[in-house]
C-alpha positions as CSV (number, residue, x, y, z in Angstrom):
1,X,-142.2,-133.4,-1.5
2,X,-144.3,-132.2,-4.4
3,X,-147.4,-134.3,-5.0
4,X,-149.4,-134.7,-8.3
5,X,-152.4,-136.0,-9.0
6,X,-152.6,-139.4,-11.1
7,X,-155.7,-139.9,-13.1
8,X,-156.9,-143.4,-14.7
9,X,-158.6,-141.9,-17.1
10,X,-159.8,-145.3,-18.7
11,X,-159.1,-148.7,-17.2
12,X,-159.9,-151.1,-19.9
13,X,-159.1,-153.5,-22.9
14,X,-159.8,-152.5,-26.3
15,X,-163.1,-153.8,-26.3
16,X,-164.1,-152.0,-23.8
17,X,-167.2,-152.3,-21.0
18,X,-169.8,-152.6,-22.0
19,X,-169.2,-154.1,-25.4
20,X,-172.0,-153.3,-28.0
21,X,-171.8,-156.9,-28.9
22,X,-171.7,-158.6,-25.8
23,X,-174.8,-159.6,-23.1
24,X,-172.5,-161.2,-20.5
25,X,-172.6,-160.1,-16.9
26,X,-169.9,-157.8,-17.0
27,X,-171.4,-155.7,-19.5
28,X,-175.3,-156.0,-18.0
29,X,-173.5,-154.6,-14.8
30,X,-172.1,-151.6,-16.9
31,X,-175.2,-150.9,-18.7
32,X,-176.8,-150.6,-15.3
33,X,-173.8,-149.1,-12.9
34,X,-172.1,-146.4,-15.3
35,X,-168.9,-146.6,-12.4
36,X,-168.2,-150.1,-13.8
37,X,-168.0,-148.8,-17.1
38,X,-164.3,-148.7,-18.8
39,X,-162.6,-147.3,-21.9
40,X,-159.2,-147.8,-23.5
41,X,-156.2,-147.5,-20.9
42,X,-155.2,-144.3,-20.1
43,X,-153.3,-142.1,-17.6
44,X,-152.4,-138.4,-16.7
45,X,-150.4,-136.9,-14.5
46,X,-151.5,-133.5,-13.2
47,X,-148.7,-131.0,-11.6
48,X,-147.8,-128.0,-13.2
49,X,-147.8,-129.3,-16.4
50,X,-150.3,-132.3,-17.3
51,X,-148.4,-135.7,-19.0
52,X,-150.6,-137.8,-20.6
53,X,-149.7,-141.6,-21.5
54,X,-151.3,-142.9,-24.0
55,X,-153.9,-141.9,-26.1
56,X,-156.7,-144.3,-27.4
57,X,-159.8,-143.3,-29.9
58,X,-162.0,-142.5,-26.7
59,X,-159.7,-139.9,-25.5
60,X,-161.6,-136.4,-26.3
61,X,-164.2,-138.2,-24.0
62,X,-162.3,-138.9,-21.5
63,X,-160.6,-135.6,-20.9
64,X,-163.8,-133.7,-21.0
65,X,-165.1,-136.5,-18.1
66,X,-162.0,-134.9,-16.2
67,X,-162.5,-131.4,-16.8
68,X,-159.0,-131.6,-18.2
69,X,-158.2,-128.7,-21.2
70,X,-154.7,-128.9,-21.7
71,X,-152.0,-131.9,-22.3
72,X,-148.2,-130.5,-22.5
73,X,-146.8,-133.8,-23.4
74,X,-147.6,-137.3,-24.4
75,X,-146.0,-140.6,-23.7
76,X,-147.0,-143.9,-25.4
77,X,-146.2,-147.4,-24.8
78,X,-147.0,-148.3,-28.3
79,X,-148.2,-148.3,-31.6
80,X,-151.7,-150.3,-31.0
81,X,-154.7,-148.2,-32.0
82,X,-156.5,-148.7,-28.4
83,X,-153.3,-146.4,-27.6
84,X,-152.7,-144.3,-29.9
85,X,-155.8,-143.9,-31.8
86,X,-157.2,-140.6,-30.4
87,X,-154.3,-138.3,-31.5
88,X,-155.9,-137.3,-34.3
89,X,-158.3,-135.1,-31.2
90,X,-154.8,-132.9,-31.0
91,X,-155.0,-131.5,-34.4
92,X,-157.0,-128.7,-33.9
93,X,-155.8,-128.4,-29.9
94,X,-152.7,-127.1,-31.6
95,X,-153.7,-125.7,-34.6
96,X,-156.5,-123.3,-32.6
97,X,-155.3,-123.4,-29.5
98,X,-151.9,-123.5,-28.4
99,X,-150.4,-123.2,-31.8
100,X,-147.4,-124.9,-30.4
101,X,-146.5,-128.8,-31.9
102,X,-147.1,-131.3,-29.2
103,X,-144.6,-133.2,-27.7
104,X,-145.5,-137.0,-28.6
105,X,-142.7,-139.6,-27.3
106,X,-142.6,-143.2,-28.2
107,X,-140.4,-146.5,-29.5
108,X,-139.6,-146.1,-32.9
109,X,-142.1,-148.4,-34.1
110,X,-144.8,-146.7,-32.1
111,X,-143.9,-143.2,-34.0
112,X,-143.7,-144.8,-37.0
113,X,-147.0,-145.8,-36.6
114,X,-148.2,-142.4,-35.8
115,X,-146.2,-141.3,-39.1
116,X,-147.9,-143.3,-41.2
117,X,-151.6,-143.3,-39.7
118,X,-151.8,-139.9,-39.0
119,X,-149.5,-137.9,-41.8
120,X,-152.0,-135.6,-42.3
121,X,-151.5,-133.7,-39.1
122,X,-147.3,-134.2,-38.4
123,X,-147.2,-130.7,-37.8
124,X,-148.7,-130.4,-35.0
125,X,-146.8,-133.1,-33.5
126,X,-143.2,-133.1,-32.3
127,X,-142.1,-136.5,-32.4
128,X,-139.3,-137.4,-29.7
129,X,-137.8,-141.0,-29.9
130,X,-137.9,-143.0,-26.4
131,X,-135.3,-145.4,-26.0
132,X,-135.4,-148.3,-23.3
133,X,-133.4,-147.4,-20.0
134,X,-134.1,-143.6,-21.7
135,X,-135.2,-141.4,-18.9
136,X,-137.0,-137.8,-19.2
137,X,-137.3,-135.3,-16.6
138,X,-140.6,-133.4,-16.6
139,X,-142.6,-131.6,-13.9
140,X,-140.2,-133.1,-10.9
141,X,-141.1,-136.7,-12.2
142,X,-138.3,-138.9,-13.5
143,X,-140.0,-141.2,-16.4
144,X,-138.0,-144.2,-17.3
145,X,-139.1,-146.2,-20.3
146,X,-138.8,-149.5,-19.7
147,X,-139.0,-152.9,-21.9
148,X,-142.8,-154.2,-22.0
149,X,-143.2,-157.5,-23.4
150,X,-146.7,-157.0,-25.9
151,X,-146.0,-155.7,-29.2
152,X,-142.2,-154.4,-31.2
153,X,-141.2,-152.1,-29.3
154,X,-143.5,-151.7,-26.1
155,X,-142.6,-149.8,-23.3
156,X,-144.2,-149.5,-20.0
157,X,-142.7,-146.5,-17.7
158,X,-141.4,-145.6,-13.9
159,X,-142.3,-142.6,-12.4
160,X,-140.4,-141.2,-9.5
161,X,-141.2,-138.5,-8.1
162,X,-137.8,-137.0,-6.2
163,X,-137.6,-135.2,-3.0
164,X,-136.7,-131.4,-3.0
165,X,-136.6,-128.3,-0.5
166,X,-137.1,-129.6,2.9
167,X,-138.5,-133.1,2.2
168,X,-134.7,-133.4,0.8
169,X,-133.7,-136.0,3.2
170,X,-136.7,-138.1,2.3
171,X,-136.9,-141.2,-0.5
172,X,-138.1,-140.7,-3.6
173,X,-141.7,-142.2,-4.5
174,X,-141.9,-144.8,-7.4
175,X,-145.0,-145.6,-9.4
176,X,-144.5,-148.2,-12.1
177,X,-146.6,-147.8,-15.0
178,X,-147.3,-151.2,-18.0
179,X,-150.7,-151.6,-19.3
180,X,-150.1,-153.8,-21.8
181,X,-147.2,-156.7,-21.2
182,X,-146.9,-160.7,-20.7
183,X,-143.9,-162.0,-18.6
184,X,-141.2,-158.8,-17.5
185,X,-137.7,-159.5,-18.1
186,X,-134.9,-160.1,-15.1
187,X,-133.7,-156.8,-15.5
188,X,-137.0,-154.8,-15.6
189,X,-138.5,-156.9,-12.6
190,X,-135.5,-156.1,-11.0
191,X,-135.9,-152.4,-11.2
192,X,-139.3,-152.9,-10.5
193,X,-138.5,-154.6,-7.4
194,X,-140.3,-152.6,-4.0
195,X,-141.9,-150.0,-5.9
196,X,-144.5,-148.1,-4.1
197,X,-147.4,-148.4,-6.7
198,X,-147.8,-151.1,-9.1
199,X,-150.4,-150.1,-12.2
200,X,-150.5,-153.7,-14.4
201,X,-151.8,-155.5,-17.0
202,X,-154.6,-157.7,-15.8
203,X,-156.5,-158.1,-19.0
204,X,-157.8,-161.8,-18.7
205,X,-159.9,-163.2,-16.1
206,X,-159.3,-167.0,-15.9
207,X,-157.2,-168.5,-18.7
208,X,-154.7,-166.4,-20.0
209,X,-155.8,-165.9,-24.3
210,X,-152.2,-164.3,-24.8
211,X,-149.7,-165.4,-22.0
212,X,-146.5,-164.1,-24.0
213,X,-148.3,-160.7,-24.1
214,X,-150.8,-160.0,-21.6
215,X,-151.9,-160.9,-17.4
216,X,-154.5,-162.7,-16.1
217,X,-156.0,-160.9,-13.3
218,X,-154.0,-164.0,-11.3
219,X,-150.7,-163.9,-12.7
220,X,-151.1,-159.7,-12.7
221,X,-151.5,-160.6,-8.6
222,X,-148.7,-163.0,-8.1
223,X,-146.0,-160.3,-9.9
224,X,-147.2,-157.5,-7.3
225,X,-146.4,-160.3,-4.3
226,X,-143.2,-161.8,-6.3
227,X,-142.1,-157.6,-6.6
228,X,-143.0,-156.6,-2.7
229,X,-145.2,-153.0,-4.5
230,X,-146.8,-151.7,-1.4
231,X,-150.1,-151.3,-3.4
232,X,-151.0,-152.6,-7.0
233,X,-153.7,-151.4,-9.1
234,X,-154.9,-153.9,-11.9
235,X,-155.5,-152.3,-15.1
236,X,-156.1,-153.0,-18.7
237,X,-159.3,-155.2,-17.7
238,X,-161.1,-156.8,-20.1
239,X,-164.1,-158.1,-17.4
240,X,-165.4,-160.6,-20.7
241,X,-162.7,-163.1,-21.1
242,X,-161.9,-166.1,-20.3
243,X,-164.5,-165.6,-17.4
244,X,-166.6,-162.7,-17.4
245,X,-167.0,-161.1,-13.9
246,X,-168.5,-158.1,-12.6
247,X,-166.5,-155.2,-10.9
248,X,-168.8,-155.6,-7.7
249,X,-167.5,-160.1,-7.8
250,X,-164.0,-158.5,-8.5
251,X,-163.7,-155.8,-5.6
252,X,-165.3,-158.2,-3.5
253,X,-162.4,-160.9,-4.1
254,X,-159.8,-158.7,-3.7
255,X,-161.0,-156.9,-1.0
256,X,-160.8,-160.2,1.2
257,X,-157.0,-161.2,-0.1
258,X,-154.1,-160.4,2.3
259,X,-152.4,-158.3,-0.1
260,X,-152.9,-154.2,-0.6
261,X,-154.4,-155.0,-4.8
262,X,-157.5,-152.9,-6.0
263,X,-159.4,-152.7,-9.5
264,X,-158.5,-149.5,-10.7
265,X,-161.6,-147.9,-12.2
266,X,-162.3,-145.1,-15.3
267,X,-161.9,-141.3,-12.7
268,X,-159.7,-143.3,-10.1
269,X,-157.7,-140.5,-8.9
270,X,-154.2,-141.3,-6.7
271,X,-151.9,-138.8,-5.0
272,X,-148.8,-139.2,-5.9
């Protein structure tokens, strides 16, 4: 079976850690340890091509971190700036380098977004409408966008990576992909149900702000037991809110429960 790499190149809420603004003891432990440092929620996939999802304002940054100089495709879950915001970096990757439009999928309301945010550089972007249930092919990964439940629209996405050659007789590999989403629906947990790795929306610490659109880093826990993933990765941490904690009180905790869950961290690479 082919194996890629998966890259978290940022694991973190839109306000980031540290925040400029904010002394608590999440971000004194980030000022201090860069590893528990995070930036917007990103991943790629690196095969023979590279598949980026999402795209936030820090995202030049992030791919230099990675020693990462080409993207050949771009999914996004949707159209919130913490996601989105760093596609203006592509312009003059196209326009210098490959001088080839980038492939940018998305909801409808997520490209409409892009439309209207970032007009100035359309041409460099090929815009391809993702439906939900919609599934693309690329690099020996099966992508299925699947219904999130944040913003209009939202998608998260499962990868599945299909045996070939002589692994043939083997299972396929299933990685399920949502950043940014309250409650799943039947139908999508359903789906979800037994998947290998689990990479979800844990963005609260404590009380849930935004139940209808986000996880606690306890609800995020008790939907990787309710599905039976083999491993979960928690994602989209905000490390300020309700209760800060530090990454080192986090790991700790979830180091001792019975279940395979880990803090996924900005660099966290996974084979795949």
């Amino acid at each position: 079976m082919t194996t890629h790499n998966v890259i978290f190149l940022g694991t973190g809420a839109s306000c980031g850690v540290p925040s400029f603004y904010c002394g608590c003891k999440a971000c004194q432990e980030a000022l201090e340890i860069p590893s528990a440092q995070r930036s917007c929620s990103a991943l790629l996939i690196v095969g023979q091509q590279h598949t980026l999802i999402d795209a936030g304002p820090e995202i030049r940054t992030q791919l230099n971190r990675a020693r990462i100089s080409r993207v050949d495709q771009i999914l996004l879950t949707h159209e919130h700036f913490d996601h989105i915001g760093g596609i203006p970096q592509f312009e003059y990757y196209v326009r210098l380098g490959t001088q080839k439009p980038l492939a940018v999928y998305g909801s409808p309301v997520t490209l409409e977004a892009v439309r209207q945010q970032f007009g100035f550089m359309l041409e460099a972007l090929d815009l391809r409408v993702l439906k939900p249930w919609q599934t693309l092919a690329l690099d020996t990964i099966t992508y299925t966008a699947l219904p999130a439940e944040h913003s209009p629209d939202a998608l998260g996405f499962l990868l599945e990576l299909q045996a070939s050659g002589a692994d043939k007789g083997a299972s396929s590999r299933r990685l399920a992909y949502f950043p940014d989403t309250g409650p799943l629906r039947a139908e999508v947990l359903e789906r979800l149900r037994g998947v290998d790795i689990l990479v979800i929306d844990a963005t609260f610490n404590g009380n849930n702000w935004m139940p209808n659109s986000h996880h606690s880093i306890g609800e995020a826990i008790a939907l990787a037991q309710n599905l039976g993933a083999k491993q979960s990765y928690l994602t989209h941490l905000s490390m300020h809110y309700d209760q800060p904690i530090t990454q080192g009180e986090l790991s700790a905790w979830l180091a001792s429960l019975p279940w395979a869950v880990a803090a996924a961290q900005d660099g966290l690479v996974l084979r795949f």
